[in-house]
Every structure is written in C-alpha cells, then in structure tokens.
C-alpha atoms as an extended CHARMM CRD file, in Angstrom:
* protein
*
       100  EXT
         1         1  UNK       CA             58.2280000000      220.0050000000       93.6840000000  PROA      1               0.0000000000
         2         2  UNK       CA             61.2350000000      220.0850000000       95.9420000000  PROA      2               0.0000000000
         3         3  UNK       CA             63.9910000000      217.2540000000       95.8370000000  PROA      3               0.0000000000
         4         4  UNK       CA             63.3450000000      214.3400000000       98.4920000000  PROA      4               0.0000000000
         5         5  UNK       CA             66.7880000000      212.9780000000      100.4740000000  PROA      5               0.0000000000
         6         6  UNK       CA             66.4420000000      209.7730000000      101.9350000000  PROA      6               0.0000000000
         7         7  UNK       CA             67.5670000000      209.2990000000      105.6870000000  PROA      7               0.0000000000
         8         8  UNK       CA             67.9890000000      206.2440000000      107.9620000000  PROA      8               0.0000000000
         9         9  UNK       CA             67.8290000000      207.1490000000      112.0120000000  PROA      9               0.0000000000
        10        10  UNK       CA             68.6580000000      204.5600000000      114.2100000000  PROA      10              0.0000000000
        11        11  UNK       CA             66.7030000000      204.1470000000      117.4930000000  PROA      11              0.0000000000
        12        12  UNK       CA             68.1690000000      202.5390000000      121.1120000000  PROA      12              0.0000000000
        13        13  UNK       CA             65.9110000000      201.6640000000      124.2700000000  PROA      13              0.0000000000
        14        14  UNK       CA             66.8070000000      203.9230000000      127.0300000000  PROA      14              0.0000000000
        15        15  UNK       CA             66.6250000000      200.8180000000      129.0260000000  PROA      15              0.0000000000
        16        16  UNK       CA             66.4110000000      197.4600000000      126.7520000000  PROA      16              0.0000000000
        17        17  UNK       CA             65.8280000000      194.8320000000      129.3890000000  PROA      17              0.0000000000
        18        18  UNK       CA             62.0820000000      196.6340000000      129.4150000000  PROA      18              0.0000000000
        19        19  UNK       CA             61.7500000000      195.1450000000      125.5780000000  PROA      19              0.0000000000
        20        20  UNK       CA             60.4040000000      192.0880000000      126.7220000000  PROA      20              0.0000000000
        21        21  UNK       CA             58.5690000000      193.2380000000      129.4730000000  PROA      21              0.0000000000
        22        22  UNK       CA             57.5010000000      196.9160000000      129.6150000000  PROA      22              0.0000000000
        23        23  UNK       CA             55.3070000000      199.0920000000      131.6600000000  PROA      23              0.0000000000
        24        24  UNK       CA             51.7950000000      199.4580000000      130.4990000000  PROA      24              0.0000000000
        25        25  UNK       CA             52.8810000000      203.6560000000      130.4170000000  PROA      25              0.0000000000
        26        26  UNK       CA             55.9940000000      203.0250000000      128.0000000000  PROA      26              0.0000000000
        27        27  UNK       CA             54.1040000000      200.1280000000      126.3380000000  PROA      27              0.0000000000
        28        28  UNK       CA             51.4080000000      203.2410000000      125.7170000000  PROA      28              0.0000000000
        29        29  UNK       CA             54.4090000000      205.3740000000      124.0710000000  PROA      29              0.0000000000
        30        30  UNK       CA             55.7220000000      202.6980000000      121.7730000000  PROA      30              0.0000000000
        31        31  UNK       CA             51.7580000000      202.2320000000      120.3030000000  PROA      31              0.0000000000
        32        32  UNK       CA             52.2950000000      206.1940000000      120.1890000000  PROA      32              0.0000000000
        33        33  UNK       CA             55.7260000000      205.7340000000      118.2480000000  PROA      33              0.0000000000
        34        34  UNK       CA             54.0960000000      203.0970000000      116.2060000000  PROA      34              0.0000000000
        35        35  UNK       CA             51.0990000000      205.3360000000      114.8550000000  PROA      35              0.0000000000
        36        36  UNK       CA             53.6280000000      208.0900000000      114.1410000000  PROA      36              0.0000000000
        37        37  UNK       CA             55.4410000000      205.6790000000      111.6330000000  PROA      37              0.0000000000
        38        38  UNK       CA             52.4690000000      204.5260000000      110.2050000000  PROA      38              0.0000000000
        39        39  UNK       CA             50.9280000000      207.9430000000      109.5560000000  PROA      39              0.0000000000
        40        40  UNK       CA             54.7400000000      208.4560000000      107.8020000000  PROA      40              0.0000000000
        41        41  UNK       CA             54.3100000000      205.6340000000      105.8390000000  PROA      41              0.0000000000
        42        42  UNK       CA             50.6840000000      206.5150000000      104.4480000000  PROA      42              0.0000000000
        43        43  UNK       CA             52.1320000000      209.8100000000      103.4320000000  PROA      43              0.0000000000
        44        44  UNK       CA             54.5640000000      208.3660000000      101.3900000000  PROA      44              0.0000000000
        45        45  UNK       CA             57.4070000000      209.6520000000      103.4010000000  PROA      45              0.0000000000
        46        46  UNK       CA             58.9810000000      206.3170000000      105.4550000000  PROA      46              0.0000000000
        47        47  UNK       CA             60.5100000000      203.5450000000      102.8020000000  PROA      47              0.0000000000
        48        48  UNK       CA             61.0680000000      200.9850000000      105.4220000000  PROA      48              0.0000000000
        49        49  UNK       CA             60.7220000000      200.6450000000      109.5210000000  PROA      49              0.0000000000
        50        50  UNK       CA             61.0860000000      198.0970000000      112.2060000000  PROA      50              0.0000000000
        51        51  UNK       CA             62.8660000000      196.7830000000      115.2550000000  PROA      51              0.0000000000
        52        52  UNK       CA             65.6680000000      193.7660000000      115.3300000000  PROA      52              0.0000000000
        53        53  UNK       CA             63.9610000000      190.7710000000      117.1760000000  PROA      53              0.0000000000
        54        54  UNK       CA             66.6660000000      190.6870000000      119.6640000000  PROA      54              0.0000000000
        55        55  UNK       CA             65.6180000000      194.2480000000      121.0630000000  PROA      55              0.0000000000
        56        56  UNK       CA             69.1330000000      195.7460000000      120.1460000000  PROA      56              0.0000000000
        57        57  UNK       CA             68.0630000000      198.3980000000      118.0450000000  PROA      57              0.0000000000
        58        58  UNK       CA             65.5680000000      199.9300000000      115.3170000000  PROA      58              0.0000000000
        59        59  UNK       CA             65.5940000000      201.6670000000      112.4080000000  PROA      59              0.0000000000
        60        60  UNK       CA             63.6910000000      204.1520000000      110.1940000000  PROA      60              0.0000000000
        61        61  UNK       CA             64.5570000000      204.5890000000      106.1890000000  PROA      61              0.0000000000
        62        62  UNK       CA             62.6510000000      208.0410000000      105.0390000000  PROA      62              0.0000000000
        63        63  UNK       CA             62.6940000000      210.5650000000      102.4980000000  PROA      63              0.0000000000
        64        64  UNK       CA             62.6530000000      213.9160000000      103.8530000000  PROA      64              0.0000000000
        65        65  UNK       CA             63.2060000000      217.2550000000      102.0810000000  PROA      65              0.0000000000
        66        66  UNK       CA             66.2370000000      218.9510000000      103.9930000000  PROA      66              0.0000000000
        67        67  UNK       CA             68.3110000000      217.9490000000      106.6100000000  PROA      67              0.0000000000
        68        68  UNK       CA             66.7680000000      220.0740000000      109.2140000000  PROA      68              0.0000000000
        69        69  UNK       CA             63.3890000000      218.6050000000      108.2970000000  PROA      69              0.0000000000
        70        70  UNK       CA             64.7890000000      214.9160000000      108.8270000000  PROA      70              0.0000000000
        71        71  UNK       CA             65.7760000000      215.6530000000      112.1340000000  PROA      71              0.0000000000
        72        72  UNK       CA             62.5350000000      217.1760000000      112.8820000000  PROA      72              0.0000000000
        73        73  UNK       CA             60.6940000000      214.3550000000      111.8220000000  PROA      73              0.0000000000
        74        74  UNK       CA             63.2080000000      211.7750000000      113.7620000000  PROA      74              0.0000000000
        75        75  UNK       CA             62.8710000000      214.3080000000      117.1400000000  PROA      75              0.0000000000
        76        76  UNK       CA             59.5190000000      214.0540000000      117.0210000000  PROA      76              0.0000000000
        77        77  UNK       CA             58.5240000000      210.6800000000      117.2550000000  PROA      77              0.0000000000
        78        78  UNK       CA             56.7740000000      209.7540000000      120.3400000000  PROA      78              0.0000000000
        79        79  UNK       CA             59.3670000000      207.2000000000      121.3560000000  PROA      79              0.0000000000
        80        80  UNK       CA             62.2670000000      209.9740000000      121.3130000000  PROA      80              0.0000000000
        81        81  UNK       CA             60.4320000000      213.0120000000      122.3160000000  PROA      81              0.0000000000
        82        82  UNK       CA             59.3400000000      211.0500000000      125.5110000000  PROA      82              0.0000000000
        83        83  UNK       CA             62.5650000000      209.9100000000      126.3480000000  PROA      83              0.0000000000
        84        84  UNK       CA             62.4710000000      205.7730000000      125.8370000000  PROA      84              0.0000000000
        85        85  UNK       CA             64.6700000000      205.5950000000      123.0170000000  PROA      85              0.0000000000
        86        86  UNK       CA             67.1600000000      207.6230000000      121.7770000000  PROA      86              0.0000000000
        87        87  UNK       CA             68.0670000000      208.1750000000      117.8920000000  PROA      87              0.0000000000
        88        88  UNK       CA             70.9450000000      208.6810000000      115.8850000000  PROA      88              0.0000000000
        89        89  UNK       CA             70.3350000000      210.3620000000      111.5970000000  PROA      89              0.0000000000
        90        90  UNK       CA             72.5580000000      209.8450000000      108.6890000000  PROA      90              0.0000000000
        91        91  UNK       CA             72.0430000000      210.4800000000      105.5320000000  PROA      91              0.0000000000
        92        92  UNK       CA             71.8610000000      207.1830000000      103.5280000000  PROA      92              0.0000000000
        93        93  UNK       CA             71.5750000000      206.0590000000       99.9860000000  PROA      93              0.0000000000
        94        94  UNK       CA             69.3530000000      202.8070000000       99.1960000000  PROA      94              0.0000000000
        95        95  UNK       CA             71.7640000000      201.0250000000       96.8370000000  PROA      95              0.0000000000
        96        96  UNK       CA             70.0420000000      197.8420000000       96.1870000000  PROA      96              0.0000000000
        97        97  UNK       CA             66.2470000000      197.2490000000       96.7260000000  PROA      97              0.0000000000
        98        98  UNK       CA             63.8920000000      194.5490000000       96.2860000000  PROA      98              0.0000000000
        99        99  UNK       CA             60.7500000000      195.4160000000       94.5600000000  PROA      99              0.0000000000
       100       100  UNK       CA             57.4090000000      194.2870000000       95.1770000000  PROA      100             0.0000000000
C-alpha cells in the first residue's frame, strides 16, 4: 500500500456576493461540488470539508497519494473545473485533532 500525504486546498467564489443569493445554474454546480466531496469522504480520502459562514472562503483537508494526484483531485471538483471558485493546495500536516 502506497504512503497517503495529507493536503488542505483552499477554495474562493469567483464572485462572493452570489453566496447568498445564487443562480439556480451555479446553485446546480455547488450541489455538483458538494456530491464530489461527499463521494471523497465515503472513500476515505477527505478528513474534513466546509465553507466559513461568512462566504469568505472554504476549505478541503485530504489525504492523497502524490502531489500530482492532490492537484488532480482539487482541479477536478465541479466547483473549480466550472469556473465558480477558484483553489489554492498546500501540503499540510494535522497537528492536533479532536477525536470522535
């Protein structure tokens, strides 16, 4: 079994004064976006994911294998790949965690 690295990407609205009321068509993309991280997170891959409540940002804690595979999975979530938000990877080490 190959070594997992953990990742964090951090995701920005193209346009955040649509996070409080958004198109029917982008609303569409983020219920897209939000299936992708839930299909991530029954596969064991995503630690942790969700938006601030003020709308200023998001972000997605994951384990992927290599570098190039973390920004594959970032790239293709729905909200990126169709252009609403844009995201930003670093590599990142959970330090302290709460359990259960």
């Amino acid at each position: 079994m190959s070594e997992f690295h953990t990742f964090i990407y951090v995701l920005n609205m193209v346009q955040p004064e649509l996070f409080d009321d958004m198109p029917p068509e982008k609303e569409e993309i983020i219920n897209e976006h939000f299936e992708y991280l839930k299909r991530g997170f029954q596969e064991r891959n995503i630690i942790l994911a969700g938006p601030c409540l003020d709308g200023e940002f998001g972000v997605v804690i994951f384990r992927a294998p290599t570098q190039k595979e973390a920004e594959d999975f970032m790239n293709n979530d729905p909200a990126v790949k169709k252009g609403i938000m844009t995201a930003e990877l670093h590599p990142f080490r959970i330090s302290l965690m709460e359990k259960g």
